[in-house]
N, C-alpha and C positions, 0 to 999 in steps of 0.2 A: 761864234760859238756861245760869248757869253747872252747874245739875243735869244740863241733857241734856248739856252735854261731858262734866260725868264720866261720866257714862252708858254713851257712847259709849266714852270714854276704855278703863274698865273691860274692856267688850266687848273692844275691840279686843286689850287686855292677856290676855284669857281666849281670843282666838282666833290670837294672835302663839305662845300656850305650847302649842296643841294642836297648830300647825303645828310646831314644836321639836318633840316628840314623835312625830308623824309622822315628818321628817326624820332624826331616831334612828333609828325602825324602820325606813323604808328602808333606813337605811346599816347593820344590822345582818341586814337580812335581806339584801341585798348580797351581804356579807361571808362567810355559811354557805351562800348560795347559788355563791361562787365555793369554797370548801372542797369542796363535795362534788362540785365539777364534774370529776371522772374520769370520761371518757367510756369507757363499756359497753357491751358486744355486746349488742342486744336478747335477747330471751330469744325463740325461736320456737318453735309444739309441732311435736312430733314428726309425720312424714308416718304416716298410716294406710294401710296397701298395701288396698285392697276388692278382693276378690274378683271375677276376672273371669269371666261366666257363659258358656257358649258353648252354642252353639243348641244343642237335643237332637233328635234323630232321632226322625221320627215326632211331632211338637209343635207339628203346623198343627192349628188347628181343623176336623175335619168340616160341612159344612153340614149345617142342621138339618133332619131330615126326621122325619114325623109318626111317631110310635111308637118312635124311636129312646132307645137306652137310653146311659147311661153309658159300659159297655161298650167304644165305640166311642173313646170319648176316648184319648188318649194317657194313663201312667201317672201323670205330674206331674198333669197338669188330675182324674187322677179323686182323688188324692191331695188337692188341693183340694177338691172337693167332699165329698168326706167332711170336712173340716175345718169347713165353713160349714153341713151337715147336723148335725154333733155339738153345733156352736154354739148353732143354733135348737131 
């Protein structure tokens, strides 16, 4: 019996100095935690202006009729086309 009290006894000595050590760190992280508390402007990025596209004349689709050629597209859409032919 008196083996398990030291036992115990010990234990509790070995988890009373870990809680001491803990409570240290706490009060030291605390302590740098209020040191560096100067409150700062976030840092925010920069706005990006995008470019605004504005319809182009002539830049509806034709419907599609049999035998019909490129040709008839407007210059942007044939301008595509040749991108996706140079592609393949």
């Amino acid at each position: 019996m008196h083996a398990e009290a030291d036992r115990v006894l010990s234990e509790l000595a070995e988890a009373e100095a870990v809680l001491e050590r803990r409570v240290a760190a706490l009060a030291e992280l605390a302590e740098a935690l209020a040191a560096d508390a100067v409150p700062q402007e976030p840092v925010r990025p920069a706005s990006v202006p995008s470019p605004v596209k504005v319809p182009v004349a002539g830049s509806v689709v034709p419907e599609w009729l049999r035998g019909g050629t490129a040709q008839v597209l407007a210059p942007e859409y044939r301008r595509l086309l040749g991108v996706l032919e140079a592609d393949s």
